[in-house]
N, C-alpha and C positions, 0 to 999 in steps of 0.2 A: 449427366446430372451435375448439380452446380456445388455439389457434395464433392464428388470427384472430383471435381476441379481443383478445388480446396487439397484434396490429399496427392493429387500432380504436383501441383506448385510443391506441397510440401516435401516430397520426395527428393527435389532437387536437391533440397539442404541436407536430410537423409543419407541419400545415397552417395551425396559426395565421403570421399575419404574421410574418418574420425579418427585419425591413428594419435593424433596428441593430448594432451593430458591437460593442458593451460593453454585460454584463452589467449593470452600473452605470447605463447609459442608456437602458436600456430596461423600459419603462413597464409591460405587460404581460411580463415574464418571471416564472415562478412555478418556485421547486421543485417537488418532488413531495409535501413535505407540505406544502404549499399547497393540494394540489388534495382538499379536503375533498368536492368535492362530484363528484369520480370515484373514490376510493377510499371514501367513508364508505359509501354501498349495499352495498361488497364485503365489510363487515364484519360484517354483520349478523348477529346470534346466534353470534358466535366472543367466543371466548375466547383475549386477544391476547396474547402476549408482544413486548416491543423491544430491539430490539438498538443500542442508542445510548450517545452519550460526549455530552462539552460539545461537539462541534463540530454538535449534532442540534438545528438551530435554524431555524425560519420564515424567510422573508423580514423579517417585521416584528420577528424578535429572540425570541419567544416559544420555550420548550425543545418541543421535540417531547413529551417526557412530557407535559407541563401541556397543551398542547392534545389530544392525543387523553382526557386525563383527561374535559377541558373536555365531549368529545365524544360521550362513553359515552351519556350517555341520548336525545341525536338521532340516533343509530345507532345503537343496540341493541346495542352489543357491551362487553364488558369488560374491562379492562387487569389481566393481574393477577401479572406479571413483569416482569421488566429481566434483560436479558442484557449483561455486560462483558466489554470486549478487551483488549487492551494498553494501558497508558498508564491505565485505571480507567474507572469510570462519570463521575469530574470530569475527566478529565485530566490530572492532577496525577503520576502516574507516570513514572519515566524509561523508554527504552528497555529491553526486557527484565523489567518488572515490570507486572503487574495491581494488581487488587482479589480480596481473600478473600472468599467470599460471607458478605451481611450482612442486614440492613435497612435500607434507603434512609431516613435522618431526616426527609425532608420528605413524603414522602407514602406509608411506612410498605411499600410493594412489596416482595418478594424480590430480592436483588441475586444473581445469578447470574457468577460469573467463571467466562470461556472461552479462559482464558489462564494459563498455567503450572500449578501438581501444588496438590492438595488438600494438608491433613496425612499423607494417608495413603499419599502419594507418586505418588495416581493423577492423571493429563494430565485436566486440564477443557477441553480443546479442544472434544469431541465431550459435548455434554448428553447426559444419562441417559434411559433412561425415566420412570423418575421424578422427573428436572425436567422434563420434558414431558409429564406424564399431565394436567395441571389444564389445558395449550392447547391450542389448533385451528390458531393461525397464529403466525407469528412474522413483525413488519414489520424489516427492515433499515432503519436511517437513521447511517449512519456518512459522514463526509468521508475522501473518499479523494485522493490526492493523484497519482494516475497512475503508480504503477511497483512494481512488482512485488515490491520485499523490501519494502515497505510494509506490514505484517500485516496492513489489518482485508478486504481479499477472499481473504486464507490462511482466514481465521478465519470466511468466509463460506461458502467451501468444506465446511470441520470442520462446520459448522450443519449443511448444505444435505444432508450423511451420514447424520446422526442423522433429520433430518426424513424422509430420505426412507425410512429404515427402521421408523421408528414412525407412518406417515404421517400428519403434519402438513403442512401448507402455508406458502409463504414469500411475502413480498411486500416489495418492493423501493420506498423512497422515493427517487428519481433528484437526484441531484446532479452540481453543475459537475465535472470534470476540469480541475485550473488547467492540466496537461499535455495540454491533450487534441487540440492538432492535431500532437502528434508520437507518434512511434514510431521506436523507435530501440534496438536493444542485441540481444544474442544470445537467442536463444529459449529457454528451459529444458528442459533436454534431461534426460531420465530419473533417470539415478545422482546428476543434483543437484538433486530434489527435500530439499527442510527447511522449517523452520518461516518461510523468510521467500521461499517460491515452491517452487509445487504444483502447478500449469495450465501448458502449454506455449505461453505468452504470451511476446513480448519482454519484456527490462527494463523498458521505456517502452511501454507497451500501448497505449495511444492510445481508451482504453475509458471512458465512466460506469463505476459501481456497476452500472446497470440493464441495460448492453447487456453488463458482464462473465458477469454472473449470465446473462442471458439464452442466451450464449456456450457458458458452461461447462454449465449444463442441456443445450441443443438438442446440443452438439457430445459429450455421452456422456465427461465427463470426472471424475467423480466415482469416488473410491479406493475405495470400499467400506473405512475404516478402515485401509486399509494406504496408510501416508503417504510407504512409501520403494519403492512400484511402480504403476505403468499397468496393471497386469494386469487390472483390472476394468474401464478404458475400453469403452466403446460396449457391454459388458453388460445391457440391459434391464433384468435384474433388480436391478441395482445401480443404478441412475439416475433423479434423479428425475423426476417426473410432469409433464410440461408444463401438464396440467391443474391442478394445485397453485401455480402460477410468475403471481404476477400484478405485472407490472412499472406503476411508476405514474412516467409520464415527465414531465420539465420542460415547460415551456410556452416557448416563445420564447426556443430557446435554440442556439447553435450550438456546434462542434469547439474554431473559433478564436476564440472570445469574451473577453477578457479577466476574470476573475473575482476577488475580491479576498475571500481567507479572512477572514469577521466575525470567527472566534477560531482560533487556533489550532491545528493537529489533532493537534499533539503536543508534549510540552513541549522539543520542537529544534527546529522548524520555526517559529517563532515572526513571522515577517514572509511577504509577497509573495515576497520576491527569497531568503529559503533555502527556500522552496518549489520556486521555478523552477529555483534552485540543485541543488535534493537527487540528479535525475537523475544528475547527473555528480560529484558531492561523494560519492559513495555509496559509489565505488571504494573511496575512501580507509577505509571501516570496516575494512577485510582489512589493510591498514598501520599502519606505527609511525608516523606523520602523523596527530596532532591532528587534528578537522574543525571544531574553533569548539566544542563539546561542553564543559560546563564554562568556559565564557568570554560576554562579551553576546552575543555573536553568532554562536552556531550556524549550520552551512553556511552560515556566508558570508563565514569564512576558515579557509586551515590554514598549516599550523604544524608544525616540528619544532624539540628543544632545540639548536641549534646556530643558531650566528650565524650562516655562512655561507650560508643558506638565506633568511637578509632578505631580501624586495624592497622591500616597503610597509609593512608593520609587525608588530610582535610583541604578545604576550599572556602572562596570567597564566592555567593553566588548575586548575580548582578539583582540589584533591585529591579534591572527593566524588564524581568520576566513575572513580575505583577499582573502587567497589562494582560497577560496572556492567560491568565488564574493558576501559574505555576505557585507549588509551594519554596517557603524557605526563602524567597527572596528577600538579599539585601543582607543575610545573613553569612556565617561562618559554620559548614556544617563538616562534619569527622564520618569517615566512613571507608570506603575500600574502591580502590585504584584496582581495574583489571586491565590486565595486558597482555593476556593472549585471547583470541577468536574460540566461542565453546560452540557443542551444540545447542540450538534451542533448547532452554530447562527452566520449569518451572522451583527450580533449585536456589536460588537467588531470592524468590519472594518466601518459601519455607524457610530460608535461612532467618532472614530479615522479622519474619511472622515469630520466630522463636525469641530473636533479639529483644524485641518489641515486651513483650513477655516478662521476658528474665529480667530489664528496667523496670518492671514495672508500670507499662504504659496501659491502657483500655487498649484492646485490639481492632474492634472496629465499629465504627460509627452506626447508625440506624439510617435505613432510606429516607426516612424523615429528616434527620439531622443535615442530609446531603449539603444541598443546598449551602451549609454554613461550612465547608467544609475548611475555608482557611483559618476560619476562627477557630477550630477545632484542630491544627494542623502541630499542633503540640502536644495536644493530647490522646490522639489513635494514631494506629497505623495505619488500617486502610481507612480514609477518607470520606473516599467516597465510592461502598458498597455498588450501588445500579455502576458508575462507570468499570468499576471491576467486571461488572458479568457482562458491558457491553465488548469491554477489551480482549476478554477469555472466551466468549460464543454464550455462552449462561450462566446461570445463578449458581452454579454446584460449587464452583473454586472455593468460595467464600465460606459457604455450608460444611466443606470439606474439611479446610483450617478449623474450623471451631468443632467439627468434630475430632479433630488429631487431638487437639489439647486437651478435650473431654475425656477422652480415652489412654492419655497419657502416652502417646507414640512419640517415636523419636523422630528427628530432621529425615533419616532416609526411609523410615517406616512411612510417613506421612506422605512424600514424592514418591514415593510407590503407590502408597493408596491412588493417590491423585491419578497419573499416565493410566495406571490399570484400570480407571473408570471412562479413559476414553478411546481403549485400546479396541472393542467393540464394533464402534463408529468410523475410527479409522481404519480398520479391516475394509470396510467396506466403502470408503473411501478412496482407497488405494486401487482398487477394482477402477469405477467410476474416472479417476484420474489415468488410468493405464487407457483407455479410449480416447482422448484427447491429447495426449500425449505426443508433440511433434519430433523428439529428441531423443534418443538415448538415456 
């Protein structure tokens, strides 16, 4: 069965020796596009598209384009797209922007963007038939960084649509999760599905690329195009093929391995520690609180324009993060420098929720106000409410805070409320993820 298959291949990486503790120090660990000589047979007489950025790189540094190029005539198959996400085919994009489809300058392929509106105002999420009439497969090699408003497993999702209704096949290059021995945040719950979580995963999923993909196949989670309902879950008809789903797993690789991103997967996450960081800095995108966005050091300070909110220190944040509907730009905001790696914690936005407070500020905006949220970016703390509950999985976060303060709790009384209303969900999430599970 093509199930099987799927847990063979995986074994190889399994059953190889685990005995090291870092990524970094271990001698035999290979990604998945490493493993030329477990995927290059699977290729054979296709006709390949990729789905890769700058962060789609070997062990030895090499781009993933340039070696499957390299590989065409010892496996028999031929490259003859790129597919782009967010941030572009180099990475050079901010938040919220792609690439237009183009020609690739250096080795002439179609550039494909699967992220924001054509000219003609149509969503390139979902490829067309006719950008997939000339393929058989399309390989995934994106770095993903563990959590959920992250786009590039929204945008694996969108593919995995399209594939499965023009039927093509998908194949998954497996990479580290810098995040990958936690799980931690509300599960996404239906009415807040959007562009930045689709799958009823936690915040903090605690998944690869290869065991997400795997996940959302086996578990019958695909929209059939409708991106704001469930109603096609567990469908048949709508779901893709198990037999099309060829995951190609790391070698010698564990949950809790330290991993140290060779480049950057986005142009904010820029280091180790606003990677580690992003879990819990993420909150802050729904607030009038700066996250480092516009300044050197993306998640790994914030900041609002009032003095009174110093601890460690302040910044200058670039006006060019306007464009983007970042707040605070252009401004000089006081706030707190962190400098070591935490767990995922919802600790940072109680902190801040209490600050906010104790000034004297309004707490939080009305769904109605959204929409104006920078005119209002002086005057609340959260923002903008609906992007709160799309960032957290649901409405309750919000609900939660303004019951803390009604009740009179304190910073860790309230973080406690909070985890212990999703510790239910995650129980049995943890289940669910223990079946998919390629890794230790």
């Amino acid at each position: 069965m093509r199930y099987s298959l799927i847990k063979w291949i995986t074994l190889i990486a399994i059953f190889i020796t685990c005995s090291f503790t870092s990524v970094a120090a271990t001698p035999n660990f290979k990604l998945g596009v490493d493993r030329d000589d477990v995927y290059g047979p699977l290729l054979k007489g296709k006709r390949i598209a990729l789905m890769v950025n700058q962060s789609s790189l070997t062990s030895d540094g090499v781009h993933t384009i340039d070696k499957l190029l390299a590989q065409q005539e010892k496996y028999g198959f031929k490259v003859v797209k790129l597919f782009s996400v967010e941030h572009g085919l180099r990475g050079k994009e901010e938040a919220g922007f792609g690439d237009n489809n183009s020609i690739d300058a250096k080795t002439g392929l179609t550039v494909i963007s699967l992220y924001g509106r054509d000219s003609d105002g149509r969503e390139r999420a979902n490829p067309t038939a006719q950008q997939l009439d000339d393929i058989d497969l399309v390989i995934y090699d994106l770095q993903d960084v563990g959590v959920r408003y992250f786009t590039y497993t929204v945008s694996m999702h969108y593919l995995l649509e399209s594939l499965q209704k023009y039927q093509k096949q998908f194949m998954v290059f497996d990479r580290p999760n810098p995040v990958g021995q936690y799980v931690y945040g509300p599960i996404l719950k239906e009415p807040y599905m959007s562009g930045i979580g689709i799958d009823p995963v936690p915040m903090v999923h605690g998944l690869t690329s290869g065991e997400f993909a795997n996940m959302m196949v086996q578990e019958g989670w695909l929209t059939n195009f409708d991106h704001r309902s469930w109603s096609a879950h567990h469908q048949q008809k709508y779901q893709f093929p198990i037999d099309n789903l060829f995951i190609i797993p790391m070698a010698n690789y564990q949950h809790d391995m330290p991993y140290s991103l060779p480049v950057p997967p986005s142009p904010s996450l820029k280091t180790d520690l606003s990677v580690a960081l992003y879990p819990s800095l993420g909150f802050f995108e729904a607030t009038s609180v700066n996250t480092g966005r516009g300044s050197d050091h993306p998640f790994e300070q914030i900041g609002f324009s009032d003095k009174r909110f110093y601890m460690n220190t302040h910044y200058n944040v670039s006006d060019a993060i306007a464009k983007g509907g970042w707040p605070q730009a252009g401004k000089t905001v006081y706030g707190e420098r962190i400098l070591q790696p935490v767990k995922p914690t919802v600790g940072y936005l109680v902190d801040w929720w209490f600050k906010f407070k104790q000034n004297g500020y309004q707490l939080a905006a009305s769904e109605g106000e959204e929409k104006d949220y920078l005119l209002n970016q002086q005057r609340y703390f959260v923002s903008r409410p609906l992007w709160l509950a799309k960032v957290a999985g649901d409405n309750q976060l919000l609900q939660q805070l303004l019951l803390a303060t009604k009740q009179g709790l304190n910073k860790e009384q309230t973080i406690e409320m909070i985890e212990q209303s999703w510790q239910a969900e995650l129980n049995n999430y943890h289940q669910l993820r223990e079946k998919y599970r390629l890794y230790p």
